[in-house]
Every structure is written in structure tokens, then in C-alpha cells.
VEXDREN-2710 file (C-alpha; in Angstrom, 1 decimal):
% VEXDREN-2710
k/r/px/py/pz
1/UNK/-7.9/-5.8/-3.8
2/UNK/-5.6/-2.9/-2.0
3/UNK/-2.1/-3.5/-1.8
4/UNK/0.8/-1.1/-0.4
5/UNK/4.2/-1.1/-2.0
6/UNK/6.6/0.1/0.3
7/UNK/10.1/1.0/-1.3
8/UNK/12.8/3.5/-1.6
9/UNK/16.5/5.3/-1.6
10/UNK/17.4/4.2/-5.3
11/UNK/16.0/2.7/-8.5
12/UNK/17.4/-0.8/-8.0
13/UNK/14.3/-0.8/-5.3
14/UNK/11.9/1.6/-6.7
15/UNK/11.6/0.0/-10.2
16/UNK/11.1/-3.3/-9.9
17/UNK/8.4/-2.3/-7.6
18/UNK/6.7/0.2/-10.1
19/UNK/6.9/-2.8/-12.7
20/UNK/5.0/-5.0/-10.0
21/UNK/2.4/-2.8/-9.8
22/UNK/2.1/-2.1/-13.0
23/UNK/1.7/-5.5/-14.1
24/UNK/-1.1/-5.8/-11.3
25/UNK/-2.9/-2.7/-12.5
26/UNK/-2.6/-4.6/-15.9
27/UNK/-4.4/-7.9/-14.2
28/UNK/-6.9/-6.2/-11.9
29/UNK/-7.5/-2.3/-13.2
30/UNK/-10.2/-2.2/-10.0
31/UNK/-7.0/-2.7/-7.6
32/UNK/-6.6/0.0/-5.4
33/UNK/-2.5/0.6/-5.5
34/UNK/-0.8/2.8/-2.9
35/UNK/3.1/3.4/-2.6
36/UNK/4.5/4.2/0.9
37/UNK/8.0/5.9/0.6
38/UNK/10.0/9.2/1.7
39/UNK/9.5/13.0/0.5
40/UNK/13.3/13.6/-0.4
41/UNK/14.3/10.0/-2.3
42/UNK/14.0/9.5/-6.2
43/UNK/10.7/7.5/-5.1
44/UNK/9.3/11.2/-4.6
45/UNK/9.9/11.5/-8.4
46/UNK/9.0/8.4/-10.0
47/UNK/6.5/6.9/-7.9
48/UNK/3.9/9.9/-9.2
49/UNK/5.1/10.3/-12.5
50/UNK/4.1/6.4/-13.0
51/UNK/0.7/7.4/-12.0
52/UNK/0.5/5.7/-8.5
53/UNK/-1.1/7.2/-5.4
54/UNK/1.9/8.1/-2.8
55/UNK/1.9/9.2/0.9
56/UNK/5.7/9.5/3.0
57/UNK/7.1/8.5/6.1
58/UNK/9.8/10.3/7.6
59/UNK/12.4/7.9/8.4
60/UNK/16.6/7.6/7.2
61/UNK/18.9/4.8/7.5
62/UNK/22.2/5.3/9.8
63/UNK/25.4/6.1/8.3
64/UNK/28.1/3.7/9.0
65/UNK/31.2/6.5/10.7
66/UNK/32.0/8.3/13.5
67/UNK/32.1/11.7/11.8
68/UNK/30.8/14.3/13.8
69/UNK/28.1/14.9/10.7
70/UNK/27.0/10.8/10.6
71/UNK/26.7/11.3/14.3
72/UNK/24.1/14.0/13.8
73/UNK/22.4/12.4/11.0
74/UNK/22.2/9.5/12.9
75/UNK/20.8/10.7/16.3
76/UNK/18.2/12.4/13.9
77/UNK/17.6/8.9/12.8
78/UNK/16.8/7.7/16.2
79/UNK/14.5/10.6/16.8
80/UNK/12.3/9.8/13.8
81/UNK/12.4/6.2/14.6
82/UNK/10.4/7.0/17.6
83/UNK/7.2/8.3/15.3
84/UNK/7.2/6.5/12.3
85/UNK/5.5/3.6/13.8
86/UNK/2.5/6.0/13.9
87/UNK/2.9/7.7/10.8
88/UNK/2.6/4.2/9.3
89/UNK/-0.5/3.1/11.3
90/UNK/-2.1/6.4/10.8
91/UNK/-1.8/4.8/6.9
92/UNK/-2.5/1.4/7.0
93/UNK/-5.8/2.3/9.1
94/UNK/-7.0/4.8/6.6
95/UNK/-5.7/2.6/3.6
96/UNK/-6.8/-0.5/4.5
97/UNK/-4.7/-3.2/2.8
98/UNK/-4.8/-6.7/2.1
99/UNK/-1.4/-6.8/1.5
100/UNK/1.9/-5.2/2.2
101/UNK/5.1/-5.6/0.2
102/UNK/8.4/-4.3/0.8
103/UNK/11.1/-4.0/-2.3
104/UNK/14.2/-3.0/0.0
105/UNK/15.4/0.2/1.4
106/UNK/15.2/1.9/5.0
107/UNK/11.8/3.2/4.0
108/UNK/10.0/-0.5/3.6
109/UNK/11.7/-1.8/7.0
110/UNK/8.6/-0.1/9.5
111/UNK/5.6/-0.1/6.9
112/UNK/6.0/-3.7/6.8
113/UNK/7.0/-4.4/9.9
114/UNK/3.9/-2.3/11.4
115/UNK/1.6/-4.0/8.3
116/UNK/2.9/-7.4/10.3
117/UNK/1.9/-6.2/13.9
118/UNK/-1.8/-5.3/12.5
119/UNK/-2.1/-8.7/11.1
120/UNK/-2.0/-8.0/7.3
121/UNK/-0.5/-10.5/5.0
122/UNK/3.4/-9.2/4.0
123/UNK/5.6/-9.8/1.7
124/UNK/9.4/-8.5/0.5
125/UNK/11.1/-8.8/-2.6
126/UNK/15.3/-8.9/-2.3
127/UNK/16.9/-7.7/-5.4
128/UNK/20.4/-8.7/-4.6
129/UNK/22.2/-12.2/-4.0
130/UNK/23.1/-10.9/-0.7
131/UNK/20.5/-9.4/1.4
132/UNK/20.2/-6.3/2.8
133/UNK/19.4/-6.0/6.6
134/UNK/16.3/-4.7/6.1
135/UNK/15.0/-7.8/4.0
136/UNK/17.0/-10.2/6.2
137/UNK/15.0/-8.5/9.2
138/UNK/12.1/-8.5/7.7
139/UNK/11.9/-12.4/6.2
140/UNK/11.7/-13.6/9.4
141/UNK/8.1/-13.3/9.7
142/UNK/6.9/-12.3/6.5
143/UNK/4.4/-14.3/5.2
144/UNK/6.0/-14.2/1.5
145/UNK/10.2/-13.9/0.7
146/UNK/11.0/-13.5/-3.4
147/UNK/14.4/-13.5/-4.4
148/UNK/15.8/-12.2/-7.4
149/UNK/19.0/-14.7/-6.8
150/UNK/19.0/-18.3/-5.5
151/UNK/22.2/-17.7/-3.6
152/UNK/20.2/-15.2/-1.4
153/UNK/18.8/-17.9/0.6
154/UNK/21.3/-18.8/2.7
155/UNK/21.8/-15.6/4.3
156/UNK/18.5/-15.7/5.3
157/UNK/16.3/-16.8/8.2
158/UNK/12.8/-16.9/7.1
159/UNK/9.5/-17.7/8.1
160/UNK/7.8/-18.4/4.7
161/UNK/10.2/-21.0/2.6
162/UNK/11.9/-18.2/-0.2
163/UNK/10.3/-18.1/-3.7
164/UNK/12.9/-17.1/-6.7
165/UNK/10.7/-14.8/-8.1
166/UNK/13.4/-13.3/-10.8
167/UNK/13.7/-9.4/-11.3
168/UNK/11.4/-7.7/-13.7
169/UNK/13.2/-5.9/-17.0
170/UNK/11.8/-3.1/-19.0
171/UNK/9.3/-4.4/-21.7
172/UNK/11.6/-1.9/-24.2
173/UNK/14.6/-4.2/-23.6
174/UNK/12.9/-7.4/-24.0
175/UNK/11.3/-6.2/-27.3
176/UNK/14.6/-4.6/-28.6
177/UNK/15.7/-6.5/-31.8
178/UNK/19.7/-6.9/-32.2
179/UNK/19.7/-6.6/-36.1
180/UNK/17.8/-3.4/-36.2
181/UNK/19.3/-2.1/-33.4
182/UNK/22.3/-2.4/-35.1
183/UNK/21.6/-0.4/-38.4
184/UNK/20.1/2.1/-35.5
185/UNK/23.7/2.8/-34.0
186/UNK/25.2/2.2/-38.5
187/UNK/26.8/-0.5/-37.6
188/UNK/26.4/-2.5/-41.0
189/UNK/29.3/-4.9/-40.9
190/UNK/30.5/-7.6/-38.4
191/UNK/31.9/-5.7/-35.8
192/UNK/31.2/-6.7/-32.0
193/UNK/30.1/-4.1/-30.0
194/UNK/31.5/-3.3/-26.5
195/UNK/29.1/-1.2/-24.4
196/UNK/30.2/0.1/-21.7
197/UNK/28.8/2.2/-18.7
198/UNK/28.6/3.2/-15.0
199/UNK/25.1/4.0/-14.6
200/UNK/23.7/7.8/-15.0
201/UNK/26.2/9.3/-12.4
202/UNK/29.4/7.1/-14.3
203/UNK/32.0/5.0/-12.8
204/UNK/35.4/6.5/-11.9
205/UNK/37.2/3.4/-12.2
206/UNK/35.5/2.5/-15.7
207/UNK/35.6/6.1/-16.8
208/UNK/39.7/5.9/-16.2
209/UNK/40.2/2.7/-18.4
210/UNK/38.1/3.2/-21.2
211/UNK/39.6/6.5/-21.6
212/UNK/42.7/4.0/-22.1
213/UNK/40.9/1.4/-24.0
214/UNK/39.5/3.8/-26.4
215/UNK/42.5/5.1/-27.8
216/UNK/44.0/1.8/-28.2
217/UNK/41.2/0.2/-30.6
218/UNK/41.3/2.9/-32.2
219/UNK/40.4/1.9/-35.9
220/UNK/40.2/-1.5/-35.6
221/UNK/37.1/-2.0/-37.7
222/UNK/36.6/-5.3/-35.6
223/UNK/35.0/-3.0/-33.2
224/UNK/32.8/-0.9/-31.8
225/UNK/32.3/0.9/-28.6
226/UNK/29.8/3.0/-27.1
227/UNK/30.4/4.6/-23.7
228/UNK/28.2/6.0/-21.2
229/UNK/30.8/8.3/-18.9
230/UNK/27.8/9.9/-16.5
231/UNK/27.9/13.1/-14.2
232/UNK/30.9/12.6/-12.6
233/UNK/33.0/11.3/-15.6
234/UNK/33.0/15.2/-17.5
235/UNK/36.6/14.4/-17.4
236/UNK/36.3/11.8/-20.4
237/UNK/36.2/13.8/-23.4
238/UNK/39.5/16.1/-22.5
239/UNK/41.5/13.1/-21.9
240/UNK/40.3/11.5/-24.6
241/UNK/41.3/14.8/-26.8
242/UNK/44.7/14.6/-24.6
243/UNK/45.2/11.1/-26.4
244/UNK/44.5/12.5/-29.8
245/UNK/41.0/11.4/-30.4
246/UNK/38.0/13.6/-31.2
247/UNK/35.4/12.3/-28.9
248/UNK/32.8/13.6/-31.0
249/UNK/34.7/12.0/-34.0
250/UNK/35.9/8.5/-33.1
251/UNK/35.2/6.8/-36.4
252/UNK/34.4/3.2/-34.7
253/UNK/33.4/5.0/-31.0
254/UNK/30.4/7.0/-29.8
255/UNK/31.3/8.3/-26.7
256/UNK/28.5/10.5/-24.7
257/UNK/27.5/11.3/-21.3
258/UNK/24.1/9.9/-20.7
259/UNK/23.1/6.9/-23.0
260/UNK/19.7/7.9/-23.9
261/UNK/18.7/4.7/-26.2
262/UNK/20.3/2.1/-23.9
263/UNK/17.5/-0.8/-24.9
264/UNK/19.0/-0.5/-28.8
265/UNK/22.6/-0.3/-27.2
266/UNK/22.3/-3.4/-24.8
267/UNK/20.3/-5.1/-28.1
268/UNK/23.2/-4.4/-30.3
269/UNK/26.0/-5.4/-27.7
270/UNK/28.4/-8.0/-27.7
271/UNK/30.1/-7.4/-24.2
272/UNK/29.1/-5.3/-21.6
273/UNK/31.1/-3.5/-19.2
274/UNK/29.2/-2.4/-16.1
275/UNK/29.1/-2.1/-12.5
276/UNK/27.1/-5.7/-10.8
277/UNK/23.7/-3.9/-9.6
278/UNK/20.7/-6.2/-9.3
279/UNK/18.9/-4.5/-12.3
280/UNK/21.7/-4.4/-14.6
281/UNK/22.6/-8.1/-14.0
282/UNK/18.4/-8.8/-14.8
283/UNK/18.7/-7.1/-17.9
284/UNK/22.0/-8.7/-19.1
285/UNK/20.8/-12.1/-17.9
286/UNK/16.9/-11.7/-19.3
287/UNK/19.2/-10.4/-23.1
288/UNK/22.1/-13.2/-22.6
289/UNK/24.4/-10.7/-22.9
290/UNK/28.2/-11.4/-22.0
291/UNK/29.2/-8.8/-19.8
292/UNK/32.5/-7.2/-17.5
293/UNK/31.3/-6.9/-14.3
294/UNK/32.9/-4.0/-12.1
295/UNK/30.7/-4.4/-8.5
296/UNK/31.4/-1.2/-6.5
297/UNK/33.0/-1.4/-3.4
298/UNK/31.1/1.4/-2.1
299/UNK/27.7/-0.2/-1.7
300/UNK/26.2/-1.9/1.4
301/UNK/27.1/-5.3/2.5
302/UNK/29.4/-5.5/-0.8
303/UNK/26.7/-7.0/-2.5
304/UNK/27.5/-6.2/-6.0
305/UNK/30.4/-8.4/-5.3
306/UNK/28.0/-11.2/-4.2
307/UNK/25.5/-10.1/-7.2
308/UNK/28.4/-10.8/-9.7
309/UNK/30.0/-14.1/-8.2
310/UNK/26.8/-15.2/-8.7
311/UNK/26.9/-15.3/-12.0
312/UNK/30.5/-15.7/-12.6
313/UNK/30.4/-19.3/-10.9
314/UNK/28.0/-20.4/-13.4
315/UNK/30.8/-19.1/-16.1
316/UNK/28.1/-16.2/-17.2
317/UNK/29.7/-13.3/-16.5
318/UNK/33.7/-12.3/-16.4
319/UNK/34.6/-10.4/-13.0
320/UNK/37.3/-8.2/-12.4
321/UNK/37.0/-6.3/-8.9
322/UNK/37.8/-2.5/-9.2
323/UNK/41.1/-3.1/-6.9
324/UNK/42.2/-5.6/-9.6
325/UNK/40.9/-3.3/-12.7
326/UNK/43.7/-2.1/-15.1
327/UNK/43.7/-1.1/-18.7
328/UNK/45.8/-4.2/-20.0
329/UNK/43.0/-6.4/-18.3
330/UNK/40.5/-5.1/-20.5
331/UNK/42.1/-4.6/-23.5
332/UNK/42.7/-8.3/-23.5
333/UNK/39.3/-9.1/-22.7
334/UNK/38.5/-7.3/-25.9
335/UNK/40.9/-8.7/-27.7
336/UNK/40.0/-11.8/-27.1
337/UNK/36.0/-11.0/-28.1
338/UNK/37.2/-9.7/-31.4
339/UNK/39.5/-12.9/-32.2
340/UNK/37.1/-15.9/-30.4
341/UNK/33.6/-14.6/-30.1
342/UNK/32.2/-18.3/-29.7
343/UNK/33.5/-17.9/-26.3
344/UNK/31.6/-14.9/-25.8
345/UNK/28.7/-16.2/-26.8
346/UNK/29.3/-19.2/-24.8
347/UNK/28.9/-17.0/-21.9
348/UNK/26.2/-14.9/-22.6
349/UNK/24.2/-18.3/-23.4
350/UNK/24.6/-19.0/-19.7
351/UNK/23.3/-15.5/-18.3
352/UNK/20.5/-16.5/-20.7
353/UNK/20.1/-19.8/-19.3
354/UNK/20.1/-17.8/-15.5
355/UNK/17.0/-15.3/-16.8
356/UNK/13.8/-15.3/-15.2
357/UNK/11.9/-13.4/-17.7
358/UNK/8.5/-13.1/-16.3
359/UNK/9.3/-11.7/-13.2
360/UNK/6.3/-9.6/-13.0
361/UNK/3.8/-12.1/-13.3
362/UNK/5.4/-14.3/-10.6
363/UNK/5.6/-11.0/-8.3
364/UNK/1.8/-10.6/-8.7
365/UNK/0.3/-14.4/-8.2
366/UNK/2.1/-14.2/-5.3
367/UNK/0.7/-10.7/-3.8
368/UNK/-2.9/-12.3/-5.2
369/UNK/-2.4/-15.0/-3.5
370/UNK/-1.9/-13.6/-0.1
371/UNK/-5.1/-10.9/-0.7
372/UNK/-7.1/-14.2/-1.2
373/UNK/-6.2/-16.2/2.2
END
């Protein structure tokens, strides 16, 4: 069997990808795996460092302003757009797949759609609970749609009835243990642990309240916090010294720019704080985590809004949009964990109960199945 995974731009596409094709590497080691993606995205990076053949397109998406920059971006965008049919062809001929499958980003929009025209079986996976136009293009003939969230559906027009496939989640987090997770971070006692992060690059809007939060729990042995502040939140530790603390002394905090032993951390937690991407929501769902979702307002289509309210109307998650986000808001949140944690628990029972946890394998039986019409 030869299959081409076409997917790029961020992680929230290019993993869950990489964990489909691992898992059919896994079932058939004879499969001949090839990912399609762009020279100067993080697919680049991780695509080949996962061990998977990779050839590029040139291709970019259009920026949504009339800046006199966005303007030349996006005539450049045109231009390509006039070759990458070919560059996609020139692939597929010498590839010769039985199947094509697109996980989201500009990049998957003309391998698929090209895959389509030469009469090979397609499929696309959408990660969010609010599809981006690429996927909702591309459903509308493929002969496979997966869906990481039911409410995804109806935003779309597609050919093939849509398949809720789930998200897949790192094997480390599913195999983390709570209890010894726990002694990891030397948390012996009953304290609930708040974990809190924006991703690698950090959250400026999380960033600003914890630094608030912080400070304010500050010895409660009811607690414990460990914060993630990223790239662009190297602002954290002086105004955390501003406020008195030493943020590489907090007595019941571990504060730190990257979180390097996040499957332990999300094990261990008791409420997460995080922004509502598609992975993120996976893992806290597949761990039944009670979270704090933040979506950012600065992604397309708003969809970590949509990603969130999906869970929040099946009373899994707790919501606060980053216009609405203050200190006090939290800090009662918190509060409230430390003095009723059944309701907590209540919650993260129903992001359990929303998990698809073998994601992978549904992912696969449906790329199999396609290879074998």
C-alpha cells in the first residue's frame, strides 16, 4: 500500500498526521509512506526527524489585510498558485498512491485536490469543531471526511457521510500515571494542582494573570501550580520578583519557561489552564482533565472558540474568552477547586466521557479501506 499525507503550517496539523502514519507503519511495515508539505513550515522539521520520506510544494495561504506587505505576500500567493498543480502531479505520478490524505493547512488543499482529479481515493482529517476552508473545500468530494469533533458537521457540505474519527494523543500521555507523576513534581500531600500554559511561544493574556494569581496563593498548601510562560512571556519572572516572590523559590509554585515533562504535569493536574487548540482539548479530554479554556482570538475562523464551546456545552470544560479574562475570575475558579473538588472532578469525568482514545486506529481502517476499493 502507498499513501501520501499531505499537511502543514503548525503542529495541530502535522502531528496528528505523523501519529497516523506511524500507527500504519506499525500495522503494515511494507507500506510505502510519503509526506507532501512546504520547505519553510515546522513540517520541514518534524516530518524527517520522524523518519518519513518528504518532498515540498511551494504554495502560501493569503493574509487576510490590505497592508501594503499582505498585498505582496498575497500576489506571490497567486503566482505560485499557477504551478503547484504541476509540482503536485509531477509527485503523485512518480509516487504512485493509493491514497491521499489531507490533515489541514494551505499545503494539503492542491495535493488533495490534484490526488481527486487523477482519480485516487482522498481523504481529510479536520482537527477543529469548526472547519477550516481548506477541509470545508475539500469534503465536498472527498471520498473519506474524519472529524475530530461532532459539532464539525454542520458546517460542512460533504460528499462522503463524516466519520468522528477522534484526535490521536501522545502514547507518553496516555501511559502517564497520576500518583507517580505526583511524587515526580514532590507533591506528597493532597494538594490539587493547577497547570497552567500557553503553548511553547506562551499566552500573553495567561502570562498577565497568573503573574497575579501566583502571588495571591501564595502558601496555601491547598495548592500547587506549575506554569509554562513560553518565548514571549520572559516578562514573568521580573514581575513575579516585582510582587515579592522568587520565581525560582515559590515554595508551592514551579514556574519555568518551557515545560519539558508536560505528560507527568497534565498526569498530576487537577485543572488546567490553556488556550482551546484541537490537540490540547484531545489530550485533556483522552486524561479527563478539568480545564480553563482561554481560545485565542487570533486564530482562523475563531475556532478555538468553537473548539471550546464544544465542550463547555456538555459541562466539560469552564470557558472564559480572553476579552472576559481577569485575575479575580480565576482566582475564584481556584478557589473554588481547592474548597469543592467533587465538582471538578465532575467535569473532568465529562471530557473523559467526550475522548476518543484510539484515534489512530480509526484514522488507519479508514485509509486501508480506501487502498482496498
Amino acid at each position: 500500500m502507498r499513501v501520501i499525507f499531505a499537511a502543514g503550517g503548525t503542529g495541530g496539523h502535522i502531528n496528528p498526521a505523523l501519529a497516523a502514519a506511524q500507527e500504519l507503519r506499525r500495522r503494515m511495515p511494507d507500506a510505502a509512506i510519503l509526506f507532501v508539505g512546504t520547505a519553510e513550515k515546522m513540517e520541514s522539521k518534524l516530518v524527517p526527524k520522524a523518519g518519513f520520506d518528504f518532498k515540498t510544494i511551494k504554495i502560501s495561504g493569503f493574509q487576510r489585510s490590505f497592508a501594503p506587505e499582505d498585498i505582496i505576500h498575497n500576489l506571490g500567493t497567486l503566482r505560485r498558485l499557477l504551478f503547484v498543480t504541476g509540482q503536485c502531479k509531477r509527485i503523485i505520478d512518480e509516487f504512485k498512491p493509493d491514497v491521499v490524505v489531507g490533515f489541514g493547512g494551505y499545503v494539503s488543499g492542491p495535493v488533495v485536490r490534484t490526488a481527486h482529479k487523477c482519480g485516487i481515493k482522498t481523504a481529510v482529517h479536520e482537527q477543529n469543531a469548526f472547519p477550516g476552508k481548506t477541509n470545508t473545500a475539500l469534503s465536498k468530494y472527498a471520498d473519506a471526511v474524519m472529524l475530530t469533533s461532532e459539532n464539525a458537521e454542520k458546517y460542512l457540505k460533504s460528499a462522503a457521510k463524516p466519520i468522528l474519527t477522534g484526535l490521536p494523543v501522545r502514547k507518553e500521555l496516555l501511559c502517564a500515571d497520576r500518583t507517580e507523576a505526583r511524587k515526580k513534581l514532590g507533591i506528597t500531600d493532597g494538594a490539587a494542582v493547577v497547570l497552567s500554559t500557553g503553548g511553547s511561544l506562551g499566552a500573553e493574556s495567561i502570562n498577565n494573570v497568573m503573574c497575579d494569581v501566583i502571588p495571591h496563593f501564595k502558601g496555601d498548601n491547598r495548592l500547587f501550580f506549575v506554569h509554562g510562560y513560553g518565548q514571549l512571556g520572559r516578562f514573568v519572572p521580573d514581575k513575579l520578583r516585582e510582587k515579592g516572590l522568587d520565581p525560582e523559590n515559590i515554595p508551592n509554585a514551579r514556574v519555568s519557561e518551557y515545560i519539558f515533562d508536560m505528560a507527568d504535569c497534565m498526569a498530576a493536574a487537577d485543572l488546567i489552564i490553556s488556550r482551546a487548540g484541537a490537540s490540547s482539548l484531545a489530550e485533556i479530554e483522552a486524561l479527563g482533565k478539568t480545564s480553563l479554556l482561554v481560545p485565542s482570538p487570533y486564530v482562523s475562523e475563531n475556532h478555538q472558540y468553537h473548539n471550546a464551546m464544544a465542550l463547555a456545552e456538555k459541562e466539560a470544560a469552564i470557558v472564559i474568552e480572553q476579552k472576559n479574562l481577569t485575575s479575580e475570575k480565576v482566582i475564584g475558579v481556584i478557589t473554588e477547586l481547592a474548597e469543592n473538588p467533587k465538582k471538578f472532578k465532575r467535569i473532568g469525568d465529562n471530557a473523559r466521557n467526550l475522548a476518543v482514545v484510539d484515534a489512530q486506529k480509526k484514522i488507519c481502517d479508514i485509509i486501508v479501506s480506501l487502498a482496498e476499493q
